[in-house]
ZAZA-393724 format. One record per residue (C-alpha): residue in one letter; x negated, y, z. Coordinates in steps of 0.2 Angstrom, whole numbers, plus 2048, in hexadecimal, padded with zeros to 3 digits. Each point is the difference from the previous one (the first is absolute). Layout:
<res=A, c1=X, c2=Y, c3=Z>
...
END
This chain:
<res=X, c1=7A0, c2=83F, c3=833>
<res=X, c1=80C, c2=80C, c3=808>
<res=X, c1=801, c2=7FE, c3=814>
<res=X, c1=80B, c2=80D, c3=80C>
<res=X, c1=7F9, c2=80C, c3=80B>
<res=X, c1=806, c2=800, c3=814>
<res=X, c1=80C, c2=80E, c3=7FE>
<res=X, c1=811, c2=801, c3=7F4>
<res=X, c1=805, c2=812, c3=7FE>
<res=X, c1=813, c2=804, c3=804>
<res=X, c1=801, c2=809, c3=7ED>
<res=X, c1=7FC, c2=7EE, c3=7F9>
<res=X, c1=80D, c2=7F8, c3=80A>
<res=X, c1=80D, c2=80A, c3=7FB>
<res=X, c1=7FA, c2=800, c3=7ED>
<res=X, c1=801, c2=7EB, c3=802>
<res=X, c1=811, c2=7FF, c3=809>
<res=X, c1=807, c2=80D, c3=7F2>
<res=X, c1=7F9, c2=7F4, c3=7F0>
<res=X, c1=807, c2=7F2, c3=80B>
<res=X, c1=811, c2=806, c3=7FF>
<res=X, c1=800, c2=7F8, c3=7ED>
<res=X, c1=812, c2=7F2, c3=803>
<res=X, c1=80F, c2=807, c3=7F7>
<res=X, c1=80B, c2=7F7, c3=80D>
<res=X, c1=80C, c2=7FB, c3=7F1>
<res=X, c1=805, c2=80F, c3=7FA>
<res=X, c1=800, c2=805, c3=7ED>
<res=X, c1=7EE, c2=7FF, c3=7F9>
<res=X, c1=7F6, c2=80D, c3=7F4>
<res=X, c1=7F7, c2=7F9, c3=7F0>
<res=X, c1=7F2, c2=7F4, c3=804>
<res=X, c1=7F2, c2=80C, c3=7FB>
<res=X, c1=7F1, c2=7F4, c3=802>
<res=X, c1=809, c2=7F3, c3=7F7>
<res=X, c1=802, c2=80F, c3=7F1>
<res=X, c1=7EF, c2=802, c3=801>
<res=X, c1=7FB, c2=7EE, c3=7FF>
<res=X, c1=809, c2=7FE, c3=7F2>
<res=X, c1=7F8, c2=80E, c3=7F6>
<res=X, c1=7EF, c2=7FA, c3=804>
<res=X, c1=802, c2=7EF, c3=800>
<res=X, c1=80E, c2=7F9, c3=7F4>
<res=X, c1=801, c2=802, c3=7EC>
<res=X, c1=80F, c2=801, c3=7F8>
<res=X, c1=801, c2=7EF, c3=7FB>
<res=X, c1=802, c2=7FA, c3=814>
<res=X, c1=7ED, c2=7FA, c3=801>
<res=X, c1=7F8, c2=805, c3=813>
<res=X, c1=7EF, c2=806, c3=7FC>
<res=X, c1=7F0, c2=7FF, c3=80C>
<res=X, c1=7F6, c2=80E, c3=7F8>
<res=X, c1=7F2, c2=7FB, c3=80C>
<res=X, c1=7FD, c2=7EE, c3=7F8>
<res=X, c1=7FF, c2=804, c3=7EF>
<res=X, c1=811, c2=803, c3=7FE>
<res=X, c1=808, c2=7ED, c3=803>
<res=X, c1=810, c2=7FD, c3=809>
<res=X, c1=802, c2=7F2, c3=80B>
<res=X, c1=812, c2=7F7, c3=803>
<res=X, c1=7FD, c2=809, c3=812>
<res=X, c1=802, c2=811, c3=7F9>
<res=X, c1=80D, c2=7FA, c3=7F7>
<res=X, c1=80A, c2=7FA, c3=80D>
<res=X, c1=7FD, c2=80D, c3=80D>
<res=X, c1=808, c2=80D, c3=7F2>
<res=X, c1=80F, c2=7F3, c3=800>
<res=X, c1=804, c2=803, c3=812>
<res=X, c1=7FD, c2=812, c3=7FF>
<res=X, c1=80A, c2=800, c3=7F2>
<res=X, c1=80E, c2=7F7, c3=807>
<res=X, c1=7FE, c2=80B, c3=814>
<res=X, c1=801, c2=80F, c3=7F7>
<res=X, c1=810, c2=7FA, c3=7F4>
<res=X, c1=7F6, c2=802, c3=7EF>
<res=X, c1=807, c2=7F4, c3=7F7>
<res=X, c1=7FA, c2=808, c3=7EF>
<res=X, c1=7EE, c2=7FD, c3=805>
<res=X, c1=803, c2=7F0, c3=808>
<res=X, c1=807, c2=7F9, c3=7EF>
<res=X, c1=7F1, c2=806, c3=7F8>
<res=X, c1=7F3, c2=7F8, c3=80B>
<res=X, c1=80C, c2=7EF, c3=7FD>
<res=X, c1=7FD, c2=801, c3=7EF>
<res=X, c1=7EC, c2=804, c3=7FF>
<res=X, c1=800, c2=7F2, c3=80E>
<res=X, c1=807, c2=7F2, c3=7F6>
<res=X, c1=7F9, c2=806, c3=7EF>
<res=X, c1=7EF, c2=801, c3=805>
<res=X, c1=7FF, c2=7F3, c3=812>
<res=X, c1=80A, c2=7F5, c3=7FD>
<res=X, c1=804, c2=7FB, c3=7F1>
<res=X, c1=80D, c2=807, c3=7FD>
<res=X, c1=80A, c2=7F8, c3=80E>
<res=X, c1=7FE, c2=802, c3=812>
<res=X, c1=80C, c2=7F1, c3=803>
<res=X, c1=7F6, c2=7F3, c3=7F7>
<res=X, c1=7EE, c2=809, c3=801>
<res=X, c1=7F7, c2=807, c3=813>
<res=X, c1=7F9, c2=80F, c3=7FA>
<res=X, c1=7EC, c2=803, c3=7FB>
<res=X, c1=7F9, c2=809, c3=80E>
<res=X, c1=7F3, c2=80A, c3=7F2>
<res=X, c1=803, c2=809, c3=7F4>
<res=X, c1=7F3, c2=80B, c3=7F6>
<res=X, c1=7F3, c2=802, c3=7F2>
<res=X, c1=7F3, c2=7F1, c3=7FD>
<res=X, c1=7EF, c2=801, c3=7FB>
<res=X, c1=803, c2=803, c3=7EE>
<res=X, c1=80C, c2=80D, c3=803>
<res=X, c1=811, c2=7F9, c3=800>
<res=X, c1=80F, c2=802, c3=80A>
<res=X, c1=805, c2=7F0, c3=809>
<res=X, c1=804, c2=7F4, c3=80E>
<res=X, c1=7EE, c2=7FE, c3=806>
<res=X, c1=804, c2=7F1, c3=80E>
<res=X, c1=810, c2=7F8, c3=7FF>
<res=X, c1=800, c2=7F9, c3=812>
<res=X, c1=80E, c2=80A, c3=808>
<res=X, c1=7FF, c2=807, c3=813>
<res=X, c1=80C, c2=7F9, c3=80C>
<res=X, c1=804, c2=810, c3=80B>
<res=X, c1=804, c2=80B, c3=7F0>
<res=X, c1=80A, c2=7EF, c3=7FB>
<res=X, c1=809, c2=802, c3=812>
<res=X, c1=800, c2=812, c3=7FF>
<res=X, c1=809, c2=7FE, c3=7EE>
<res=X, c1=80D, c2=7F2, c3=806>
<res=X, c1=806, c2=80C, c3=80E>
<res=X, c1=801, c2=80C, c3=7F7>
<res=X, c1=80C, c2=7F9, c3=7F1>
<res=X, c1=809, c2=7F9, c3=80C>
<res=X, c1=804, c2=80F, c3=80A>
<res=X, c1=802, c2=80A, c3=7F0>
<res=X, c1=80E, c2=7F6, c3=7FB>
<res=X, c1=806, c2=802, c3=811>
<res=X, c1=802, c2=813, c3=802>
<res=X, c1=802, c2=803, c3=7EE>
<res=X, c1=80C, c2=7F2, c3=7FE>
<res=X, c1=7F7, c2=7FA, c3=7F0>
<res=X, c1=801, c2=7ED, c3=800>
<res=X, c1=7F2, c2=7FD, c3=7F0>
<res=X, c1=7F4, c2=807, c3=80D>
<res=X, c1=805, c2=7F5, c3=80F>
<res=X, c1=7FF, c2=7F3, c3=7F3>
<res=X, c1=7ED, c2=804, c3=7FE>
<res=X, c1=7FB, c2=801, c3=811>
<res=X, c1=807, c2=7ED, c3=803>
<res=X, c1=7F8, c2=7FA, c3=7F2>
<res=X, c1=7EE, c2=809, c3=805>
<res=X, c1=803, c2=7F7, c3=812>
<res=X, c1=801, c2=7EF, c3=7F8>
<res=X, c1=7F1, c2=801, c3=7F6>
<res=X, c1=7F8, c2=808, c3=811>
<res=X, c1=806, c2=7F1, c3=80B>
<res=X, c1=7FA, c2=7F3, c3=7F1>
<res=X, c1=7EF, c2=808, c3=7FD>
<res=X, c1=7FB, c2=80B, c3=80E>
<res=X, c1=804, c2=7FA, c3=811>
<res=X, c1=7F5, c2=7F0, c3=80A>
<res=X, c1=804, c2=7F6, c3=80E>
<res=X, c1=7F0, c2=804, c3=80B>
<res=X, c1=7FE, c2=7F1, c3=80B>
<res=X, c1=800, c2=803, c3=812>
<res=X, c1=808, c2=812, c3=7FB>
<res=X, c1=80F, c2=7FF, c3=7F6>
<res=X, c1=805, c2=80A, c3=7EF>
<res=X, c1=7F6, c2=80D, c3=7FB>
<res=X, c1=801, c2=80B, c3=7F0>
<res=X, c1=7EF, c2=7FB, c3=7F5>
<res=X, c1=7F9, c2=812, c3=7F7>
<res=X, c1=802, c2=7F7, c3=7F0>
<res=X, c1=803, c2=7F3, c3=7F9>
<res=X, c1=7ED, c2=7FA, c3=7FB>
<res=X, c1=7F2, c2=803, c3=809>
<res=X, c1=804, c2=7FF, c3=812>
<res=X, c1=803, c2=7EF, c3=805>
<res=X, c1=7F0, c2=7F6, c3=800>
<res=X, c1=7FA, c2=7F0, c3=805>
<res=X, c1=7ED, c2=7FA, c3=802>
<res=X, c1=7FD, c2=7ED, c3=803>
<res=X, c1=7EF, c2=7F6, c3=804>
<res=X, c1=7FB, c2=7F0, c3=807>
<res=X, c1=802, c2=80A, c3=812>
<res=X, c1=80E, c2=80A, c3=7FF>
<res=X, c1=811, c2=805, c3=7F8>
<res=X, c1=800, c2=811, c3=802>
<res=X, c1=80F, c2=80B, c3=7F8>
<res=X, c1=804, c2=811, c3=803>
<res=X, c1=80D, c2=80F, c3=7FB>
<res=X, c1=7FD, c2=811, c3=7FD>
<res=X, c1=80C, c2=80D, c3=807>
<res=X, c1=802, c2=812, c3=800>
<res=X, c1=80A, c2=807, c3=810>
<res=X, c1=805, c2=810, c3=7F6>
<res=X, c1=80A, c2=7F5, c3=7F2>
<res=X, c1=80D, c2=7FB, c3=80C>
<res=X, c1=80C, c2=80E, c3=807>
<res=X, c1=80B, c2=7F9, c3=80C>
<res=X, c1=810, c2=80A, c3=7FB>
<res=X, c1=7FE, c2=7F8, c3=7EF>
<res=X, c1=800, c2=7EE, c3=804>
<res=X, c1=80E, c2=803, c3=80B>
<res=X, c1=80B, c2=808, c3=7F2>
<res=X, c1=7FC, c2=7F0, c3=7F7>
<res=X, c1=803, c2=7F4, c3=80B>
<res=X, c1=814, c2=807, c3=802>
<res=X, c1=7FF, c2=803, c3=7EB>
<res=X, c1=7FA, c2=7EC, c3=801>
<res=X, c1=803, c2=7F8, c3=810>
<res=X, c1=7FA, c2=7EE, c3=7F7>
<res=X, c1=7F0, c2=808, c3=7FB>
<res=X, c1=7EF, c2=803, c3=80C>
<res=X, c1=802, c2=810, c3=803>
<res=X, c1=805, c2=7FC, c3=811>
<res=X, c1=7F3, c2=7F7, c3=804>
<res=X, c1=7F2, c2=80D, c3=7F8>
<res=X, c1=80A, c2=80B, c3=80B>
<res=X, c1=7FE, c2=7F8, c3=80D>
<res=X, c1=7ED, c2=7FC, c3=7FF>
<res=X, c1=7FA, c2=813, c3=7FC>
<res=X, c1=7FF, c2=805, c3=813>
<res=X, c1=7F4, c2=7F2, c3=804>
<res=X, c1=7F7, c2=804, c3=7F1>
<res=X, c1=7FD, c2=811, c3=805>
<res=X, c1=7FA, c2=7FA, c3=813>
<res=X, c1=7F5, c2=7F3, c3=7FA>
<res=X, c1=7F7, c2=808, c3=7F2>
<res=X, c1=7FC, c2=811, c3=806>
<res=X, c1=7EF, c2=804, c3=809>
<res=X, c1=801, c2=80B, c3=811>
<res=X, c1=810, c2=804, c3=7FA>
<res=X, c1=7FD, c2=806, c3=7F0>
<res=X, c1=806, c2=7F9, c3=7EF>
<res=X, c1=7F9, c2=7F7, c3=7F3>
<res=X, c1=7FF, c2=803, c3=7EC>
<res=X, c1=7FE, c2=7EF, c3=7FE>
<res=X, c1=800, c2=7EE, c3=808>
<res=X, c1=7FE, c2=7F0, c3=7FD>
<res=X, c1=808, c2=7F1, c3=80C>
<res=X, c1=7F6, c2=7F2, c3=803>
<res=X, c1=80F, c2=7F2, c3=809>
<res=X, c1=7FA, c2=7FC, c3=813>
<res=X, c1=7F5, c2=80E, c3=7FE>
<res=X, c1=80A, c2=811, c3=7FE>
<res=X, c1=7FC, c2=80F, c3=7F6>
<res=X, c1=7F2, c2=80A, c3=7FA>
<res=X, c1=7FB, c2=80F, c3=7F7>
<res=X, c1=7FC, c2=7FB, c3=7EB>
<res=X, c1=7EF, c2=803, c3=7FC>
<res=X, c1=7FC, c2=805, c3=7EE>
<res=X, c1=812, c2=7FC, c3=7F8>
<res=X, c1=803, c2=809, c3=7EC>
<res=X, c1=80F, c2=80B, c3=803>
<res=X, c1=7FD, c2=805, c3=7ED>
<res=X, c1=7F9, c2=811, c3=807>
<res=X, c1=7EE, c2=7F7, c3=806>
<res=X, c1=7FB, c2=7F5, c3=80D>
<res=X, c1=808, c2=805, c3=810>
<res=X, c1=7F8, c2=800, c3=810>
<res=X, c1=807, c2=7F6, c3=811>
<res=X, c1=809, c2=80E, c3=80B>
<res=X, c1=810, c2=80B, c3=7FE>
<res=X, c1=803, c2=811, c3=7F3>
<res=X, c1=809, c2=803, c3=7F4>
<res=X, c1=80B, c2=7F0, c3=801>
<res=X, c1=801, c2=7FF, c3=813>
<res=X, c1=808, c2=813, c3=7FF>
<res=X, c1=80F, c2=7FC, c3=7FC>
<res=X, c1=802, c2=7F0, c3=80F>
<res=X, c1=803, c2=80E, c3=809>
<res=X, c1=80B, c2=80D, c3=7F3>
<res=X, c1=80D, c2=7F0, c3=802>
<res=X, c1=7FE, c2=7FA, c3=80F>
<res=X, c1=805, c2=814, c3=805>
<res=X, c1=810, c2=800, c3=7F4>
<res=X, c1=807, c2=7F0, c3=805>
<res=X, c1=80F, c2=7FF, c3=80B>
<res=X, c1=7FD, c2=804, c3=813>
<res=X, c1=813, c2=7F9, c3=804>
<res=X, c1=7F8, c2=7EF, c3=806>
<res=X, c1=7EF, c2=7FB, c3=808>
<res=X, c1=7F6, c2=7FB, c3=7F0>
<res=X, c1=7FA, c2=810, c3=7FB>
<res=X, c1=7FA, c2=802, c3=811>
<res=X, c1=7F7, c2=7F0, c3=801>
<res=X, c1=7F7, c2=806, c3=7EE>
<res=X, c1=7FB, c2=811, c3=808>
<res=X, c1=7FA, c2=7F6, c3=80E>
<res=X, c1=7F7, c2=7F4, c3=7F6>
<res=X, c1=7F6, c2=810, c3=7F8>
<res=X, c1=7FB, c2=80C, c3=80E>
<res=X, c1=7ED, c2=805, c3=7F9>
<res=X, c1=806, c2=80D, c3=7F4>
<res=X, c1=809, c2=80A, c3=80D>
<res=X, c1=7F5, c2=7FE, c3=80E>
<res=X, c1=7F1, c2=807, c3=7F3>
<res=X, c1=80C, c2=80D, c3=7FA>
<res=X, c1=803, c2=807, c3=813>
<res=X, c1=7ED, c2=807, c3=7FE>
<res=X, c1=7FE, c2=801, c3=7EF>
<res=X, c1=805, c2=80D, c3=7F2>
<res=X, c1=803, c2=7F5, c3=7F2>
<res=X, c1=803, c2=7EC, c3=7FF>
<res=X, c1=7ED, c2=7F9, c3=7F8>
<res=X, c1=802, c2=7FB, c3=7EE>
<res=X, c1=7F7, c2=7EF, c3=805>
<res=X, c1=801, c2=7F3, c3=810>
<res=X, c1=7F4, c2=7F2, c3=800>
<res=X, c1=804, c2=7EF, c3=7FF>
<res=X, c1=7FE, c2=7FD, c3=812>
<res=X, c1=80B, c2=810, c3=803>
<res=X, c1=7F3, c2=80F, c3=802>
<res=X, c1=808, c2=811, c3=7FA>
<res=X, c1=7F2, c2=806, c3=7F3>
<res=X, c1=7F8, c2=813, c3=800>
<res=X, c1=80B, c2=804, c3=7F0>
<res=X, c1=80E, c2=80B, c3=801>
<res=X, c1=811, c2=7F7, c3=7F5>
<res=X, c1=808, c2=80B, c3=7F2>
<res=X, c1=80F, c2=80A, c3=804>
<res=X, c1=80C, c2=7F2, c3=7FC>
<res=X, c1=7F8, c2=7F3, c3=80F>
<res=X, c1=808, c2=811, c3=80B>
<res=X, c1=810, c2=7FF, c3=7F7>
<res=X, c1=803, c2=7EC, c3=801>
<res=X, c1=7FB, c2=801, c3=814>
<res=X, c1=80F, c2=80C, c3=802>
<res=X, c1=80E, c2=7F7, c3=802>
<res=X, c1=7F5, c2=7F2, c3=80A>
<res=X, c1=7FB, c2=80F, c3=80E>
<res=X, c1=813, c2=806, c3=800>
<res=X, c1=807, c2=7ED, c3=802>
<res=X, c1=7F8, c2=803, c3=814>
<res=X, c1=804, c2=810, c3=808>
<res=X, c1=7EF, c2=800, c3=809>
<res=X, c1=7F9, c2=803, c3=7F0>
<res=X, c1=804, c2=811, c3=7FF>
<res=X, c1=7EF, c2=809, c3=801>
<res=X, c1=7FB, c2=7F3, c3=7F5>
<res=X, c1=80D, c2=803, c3=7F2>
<res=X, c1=801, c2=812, c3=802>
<res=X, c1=7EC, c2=802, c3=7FA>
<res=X, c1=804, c2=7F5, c3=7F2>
<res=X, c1=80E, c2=809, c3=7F9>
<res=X, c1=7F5, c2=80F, c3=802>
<res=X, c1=7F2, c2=7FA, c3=7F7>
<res=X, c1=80E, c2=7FB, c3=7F0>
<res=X, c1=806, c2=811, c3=800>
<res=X, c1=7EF, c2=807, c3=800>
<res=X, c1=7FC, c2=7F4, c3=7EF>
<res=X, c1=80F, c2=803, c3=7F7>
<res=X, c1=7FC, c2=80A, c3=7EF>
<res=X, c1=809, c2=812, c3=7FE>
<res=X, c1=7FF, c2=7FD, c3=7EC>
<res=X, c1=805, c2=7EF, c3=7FF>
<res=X, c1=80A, c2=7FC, c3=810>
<res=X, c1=7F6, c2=7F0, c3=7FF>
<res=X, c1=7F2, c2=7FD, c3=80F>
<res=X, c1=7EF, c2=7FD, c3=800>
<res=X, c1=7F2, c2=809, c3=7F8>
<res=X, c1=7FE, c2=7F4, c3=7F1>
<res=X, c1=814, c2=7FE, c3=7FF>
<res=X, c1=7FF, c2=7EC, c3=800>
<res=X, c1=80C, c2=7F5, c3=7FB>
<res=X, c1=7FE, c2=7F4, c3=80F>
<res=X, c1=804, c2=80D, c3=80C>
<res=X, c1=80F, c2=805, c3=7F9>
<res=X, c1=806, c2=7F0, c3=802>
<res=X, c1=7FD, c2=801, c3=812>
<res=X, c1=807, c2=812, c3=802>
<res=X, c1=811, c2=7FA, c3=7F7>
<res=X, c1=803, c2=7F1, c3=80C>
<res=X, c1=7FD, c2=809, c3=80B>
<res=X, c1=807, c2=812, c3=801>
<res=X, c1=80D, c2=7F8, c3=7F9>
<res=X, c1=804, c2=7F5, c3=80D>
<res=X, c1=7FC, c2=80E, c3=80D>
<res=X, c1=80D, c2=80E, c3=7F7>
<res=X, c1=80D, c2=7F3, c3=800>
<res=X, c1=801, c2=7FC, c3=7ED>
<res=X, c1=801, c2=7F0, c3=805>
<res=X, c1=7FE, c2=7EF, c3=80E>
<res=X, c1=803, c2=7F1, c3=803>
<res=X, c1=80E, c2=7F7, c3=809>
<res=X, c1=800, c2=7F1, c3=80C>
<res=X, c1=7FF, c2=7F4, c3=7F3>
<res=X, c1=7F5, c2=809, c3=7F3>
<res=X, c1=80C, c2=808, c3=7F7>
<res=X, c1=7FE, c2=810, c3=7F7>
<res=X, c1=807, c2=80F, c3=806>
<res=X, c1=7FF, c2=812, c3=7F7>
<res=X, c1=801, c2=810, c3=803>
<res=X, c1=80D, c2=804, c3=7F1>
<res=X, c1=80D, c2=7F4, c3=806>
<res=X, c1=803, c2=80C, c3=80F>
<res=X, c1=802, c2=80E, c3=7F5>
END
């Protein structure tokens, strides 16, 4: 575990405030050179995301995340492909009828296929939005047309009434909605994960679909934050017992192996949204405020720990380069921060890659991801607006 030292040297200041200076302000923007190198490591020719570090599957995640980079960076050549290996190969050939498989890869005997046909809610989310800003900007009704139809199959299949909550986006459809009953009790319960549920998103959707329950997710995703995190930290997953509240999920199969009670590699990207929604109104700062642990352990620390306990104890392990990249825009959404974000952004430049322009020693997938959102975000590619709309960087230009 990395921890600072009493003295910060005036050469390191100015090296932070100079790698600080990152926003284009609007003005005409060079070629995305990390999303070029992504896309050389990461996606075939055929539009399939690759996760070389899982033996090689992709995941209707990956495939999204390209999608909106796609779409920020006006590539609508690579966009299209993705569409296509997406429906083909996910969802049965049609992303309005079909919720895409969140797993795709090769099967115990070898074979190429869909190995679990439950599909994830946020890459479902992540997917709607994106269609539907797509046909937006580009002005290409066939993909608004799939984004709508993707939200009705979400609203149908992937969204609970939580009693004593309100509406809340499930994870999946199966598997997360459960109910134990004995001769003493009726006890049901929901598992949620807080990094599914950007708020930006929902309140795109909610103006897309104003009928739909968009708004009220929307509205419930502060309070979710406040009352699931643990000394202020958030969770990877929960579970919400009515009349009871929230607590960390012990032992739930994520399809990567049992997963243990706390906050990681999920929870890193609560606050990776939370920093790129809209600061016009008070929402993002109730969020921040609902979230406080990370940046108070950052103030003495050099790197965010990869692990928190469940009852909200940062863990000795440092996190990989991308936890420093999604804390970015979070530290610059409050100007005290400063110090904070400035050792961060040190710590990204120090682990990017000379060959590959990628970062991290082992050039992983995940934290690429993370990177993308968000130096993106930070150079100005693109934001959100007031109502979760999408704004780029090439429709300045």
């Amino acid at each position: 575990m990395s921890q600072r030292g009493c003295g910060t040297g005036k050469r390191w200041l100015l090296i932070a405030s100079l790698l600080l200076v990152t926003g284009t302000g609007g003005c005409k923007q060079g070629q995305w050179t990390l999303w070029s190198a992504y896309q050389s490591r990461f996606i075939d020719v055929q539009g399939r995301v690759i996760d070389h570090s899982a033996g090689d599957r992709t995941t209707s995640e990956g495939q999204v995340y390209a999608l909106f980079f796609a779409l920020v960076d006006n590539d609508r050549a690579t966009f299209d492909r993705l569409t296509a290996w997406t429906q083909a190969n996910l969802a049965q050939n049609d992303l309005k009828t079909h919720l895409p498989s969140w797993l795709w890869g090769k099967d115990a005997s070898g074979a190429w296929k869909t190995l679990d046909v439950n599909s994830a809610s946020d890459a479902d989310v992540w997917m709607a939005y994106t269609y539907v800003e797509a046909g937006r900007l580009w002005k290409a009704a066939h993909y608004t047309d799939i984004g709508r139809a993707m939200m009705r199959q979400i609203a149908a299949k992937e969204v609970a009434d939580l009693p004593g909550f309100g509406p809340m986006l499930l994870p999946g459809p199966v598997g997360f909605s459960h109910e134990q009953s004995n001769v003493r009790s009726n006890l049901r319960s929901w598992t949620l994960n807080p990094s599914y549920v950007p708020l930006f998103l929902f309140e795109r959707l909610a103006t897309v679909d104003p009928g739909g329950p968009w708004q009220g997710i929307a509205a419930g995703i502060p309070r979710l934050l406040e009352q699931s995190n643990r000394h202020g930290f958030a969770m990877d997953w929960v579970d919400y017992v009515p009349g009871d509240g929230f607590y960390p999920t012990a032992g739930l199969d994520t399809g990567n192996g049992k997963s243990a009670p706390g906050g990681s590699y999920d929870a890193i990207r609560v606050y990776l949204w939370v920093g790129m929604t809209n600061g016009s109104g008070t929402v993002r700062a109730e969020m921040l405020n609902a979230l406080p642990g990370m940046s108070a352990y950052l103030a003495t620390h050099d790197a965010p720990p990869e692990k928190v306990s469940d009852q909200g104890i940062p863990m000795a392990e440092d996190g990989p380069v991308g936890f420093s990249a999604a804390l970015l825009p979070y530290l610059r959404a409050e100007p005290e921060q400063s110090k904070e974000s400035a050792r961060q952004t040190v710590r990204l430049s120090k682990m990017r890659d000379a060959g590959s322009g990628l970062y991290g020693k082992d050039l992983a997938y995940y934290d690429q991801n993370l990177a993308l959102f968000s130096t993106g975000f930070i150079e100005g590619r693109f934001s959100f607006g007031p109502s979760g709309e999408l704004n780029v960087g090439w429709k300045r230009e």
